[in-house]
C-alpha positions as CSV (number, residue, x, y, z in Angstrom):
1,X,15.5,-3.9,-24.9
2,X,16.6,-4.1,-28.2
3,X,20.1,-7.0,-28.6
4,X,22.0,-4.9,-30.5
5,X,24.7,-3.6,-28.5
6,X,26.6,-1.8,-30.9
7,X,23.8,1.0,-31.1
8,X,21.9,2.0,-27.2
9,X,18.5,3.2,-27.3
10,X,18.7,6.8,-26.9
11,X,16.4,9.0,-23.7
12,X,13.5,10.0,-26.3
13,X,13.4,6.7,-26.9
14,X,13.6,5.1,-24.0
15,X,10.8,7.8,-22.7
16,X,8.5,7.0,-25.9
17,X,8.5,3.3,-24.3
18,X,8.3,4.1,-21.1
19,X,4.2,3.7,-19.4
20,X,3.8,6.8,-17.6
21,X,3.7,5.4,-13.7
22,X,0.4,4.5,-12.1
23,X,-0.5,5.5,-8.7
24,X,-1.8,1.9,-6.9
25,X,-3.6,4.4,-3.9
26,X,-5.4,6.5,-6.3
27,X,-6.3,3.1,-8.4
28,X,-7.4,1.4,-5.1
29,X,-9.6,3.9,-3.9
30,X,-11.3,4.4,-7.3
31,X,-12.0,1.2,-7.9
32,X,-14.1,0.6,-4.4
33,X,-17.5,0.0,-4.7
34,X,-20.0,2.0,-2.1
35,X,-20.2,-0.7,0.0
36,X,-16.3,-1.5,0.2
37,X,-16.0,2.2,1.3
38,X,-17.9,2.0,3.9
39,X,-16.8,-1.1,5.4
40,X,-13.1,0.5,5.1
41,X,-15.1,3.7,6.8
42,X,-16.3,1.2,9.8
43,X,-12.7,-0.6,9.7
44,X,-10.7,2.2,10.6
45,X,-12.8,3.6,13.0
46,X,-13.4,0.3,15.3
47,X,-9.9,-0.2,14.6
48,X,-9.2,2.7,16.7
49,X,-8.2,3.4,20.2
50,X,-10.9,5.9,20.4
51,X,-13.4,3.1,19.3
52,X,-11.5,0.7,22.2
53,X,-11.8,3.4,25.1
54,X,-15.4,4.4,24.0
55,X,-16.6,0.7,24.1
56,X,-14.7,0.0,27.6
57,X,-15.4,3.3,29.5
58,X,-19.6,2.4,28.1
59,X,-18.8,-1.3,29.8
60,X,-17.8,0.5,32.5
61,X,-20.0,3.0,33.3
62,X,-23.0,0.4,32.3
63,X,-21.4,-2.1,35.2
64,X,-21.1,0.5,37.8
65,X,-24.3,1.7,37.1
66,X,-26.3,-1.4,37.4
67,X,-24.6,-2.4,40.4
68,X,-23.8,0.8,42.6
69,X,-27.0,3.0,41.1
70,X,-30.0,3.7,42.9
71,X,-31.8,0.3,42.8
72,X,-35.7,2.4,41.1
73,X,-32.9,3.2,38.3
74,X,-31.2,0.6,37.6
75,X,-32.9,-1.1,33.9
76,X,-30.2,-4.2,33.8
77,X,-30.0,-5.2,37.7
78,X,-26.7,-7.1,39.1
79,X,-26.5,-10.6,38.0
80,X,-28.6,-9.9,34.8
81,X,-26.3,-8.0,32.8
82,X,-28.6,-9.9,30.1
83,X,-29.0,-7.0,28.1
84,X,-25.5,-5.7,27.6
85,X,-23.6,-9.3,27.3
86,X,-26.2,-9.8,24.2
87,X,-25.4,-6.1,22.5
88,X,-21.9,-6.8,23.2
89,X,-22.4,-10.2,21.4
90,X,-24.2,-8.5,18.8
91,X,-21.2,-6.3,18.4
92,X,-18.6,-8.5,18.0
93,X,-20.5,-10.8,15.1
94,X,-21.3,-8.2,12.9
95,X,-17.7,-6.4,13.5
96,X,-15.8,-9.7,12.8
97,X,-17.1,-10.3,9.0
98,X,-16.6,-6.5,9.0
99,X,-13.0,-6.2,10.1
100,X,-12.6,-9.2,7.9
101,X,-13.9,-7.4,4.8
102,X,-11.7,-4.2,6.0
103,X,-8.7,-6.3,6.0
104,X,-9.2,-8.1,3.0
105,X,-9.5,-4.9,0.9
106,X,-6.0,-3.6,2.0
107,X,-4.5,-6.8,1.2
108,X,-6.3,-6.4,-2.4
109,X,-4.4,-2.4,-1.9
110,X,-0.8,-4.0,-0.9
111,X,-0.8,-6.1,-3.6
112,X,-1.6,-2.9,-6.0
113,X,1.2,-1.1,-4.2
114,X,3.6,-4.0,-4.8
115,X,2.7,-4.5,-8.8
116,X,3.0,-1.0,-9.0
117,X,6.5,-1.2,-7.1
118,X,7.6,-4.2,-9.5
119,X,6.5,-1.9,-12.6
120,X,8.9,1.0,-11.6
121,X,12.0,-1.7,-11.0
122,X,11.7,-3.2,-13.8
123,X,11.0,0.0,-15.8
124,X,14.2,1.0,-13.8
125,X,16.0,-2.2,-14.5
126,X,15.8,-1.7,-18.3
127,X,17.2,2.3,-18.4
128,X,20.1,1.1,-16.0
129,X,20.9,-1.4,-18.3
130,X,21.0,1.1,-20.9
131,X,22.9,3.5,-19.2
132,X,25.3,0.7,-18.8
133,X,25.6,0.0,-22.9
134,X,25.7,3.7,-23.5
135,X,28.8,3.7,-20.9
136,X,30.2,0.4,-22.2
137,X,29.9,2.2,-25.8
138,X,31.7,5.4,-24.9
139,X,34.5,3.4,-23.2
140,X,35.2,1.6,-26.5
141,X,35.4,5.1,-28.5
142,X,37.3,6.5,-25.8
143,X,39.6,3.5,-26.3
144,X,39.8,3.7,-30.2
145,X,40.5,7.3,-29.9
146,X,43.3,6.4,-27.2
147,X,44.3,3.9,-30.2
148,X,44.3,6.5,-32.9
149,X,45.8,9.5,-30.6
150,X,49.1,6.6,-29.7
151,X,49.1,5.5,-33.6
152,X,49.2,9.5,-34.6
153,X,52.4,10.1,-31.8
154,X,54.6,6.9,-32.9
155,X,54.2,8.3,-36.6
156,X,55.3,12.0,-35.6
């Protein structure tokens, strides 16, 4: 913003210097690699309920079965449960890193969205402020013609 307050920029100017705005979603998304994709894939499908209900009705049914099942059936017999404890522990260690990696890539996309955010305000900041010194300007003509029109009366 230019100090001279005498003379305001004008709205062609101001839109010649303004940066047309920048989408931080579109930016974010095009700027993942294949592999950060995919982990946001995996992220917000085991972040799910559906990914929850799946995993505990399977715990479920894999319980009941080994336990209550015809005993020829059963492949993971009551107190093993060996099998499914280490697939469940396999689970969780590669899903941690994973939902780790998942998070960390929408905080990288907040921070977008807010640096995008602070570009707008300031952006805004600066036309309000010019608004202001284009009011501030016609107030002062307004005045000085109030001056001239009061001059013109006393000399009539």
């Amino acid at each position: 913003m230019p100090e001279n307050h005498s003379k305001p920029l004008t709205l062609s100017e101001l839109k010649n210097l303004r940066k047309p705005p920048r989408n931080a979603n579109i930016q974010h998304k095009e700027n993942l690699s294949a592999l950060e994709r995919l982990a946001v894939w995996i992220t917000a499908r085991v972040g799910s309920m559906g990914f929850f209900l799946i995993i505990f009705v399977w715990t479920i049914l894999w319980l009941a079965w080994n336990t209550l099942g015809p005993k020829q059936f059963r492949f993971d017999p009551y107190p093993a449960f060996v099998l499914w404890l280490f697939l469940s522990n396999m689970v969780q260690i590669f899903l941690m890193p994973l939902i780790m990696v998942g998070q960390n890539l929408q905080a990288r996309h907040a921070e977008a969205r807010a640096q995008a955010d602070y570009e707008v305000n300031v952006v805004a900041e600066e036309e309000i402020e010019t608004i202001l010194h284009h009011l501030e300007r016609q107030n002062e003509m307004a005045l000085q013609m109030l001056d001239h029109l009061e001059r013109l009366h006393k000399e009539q």
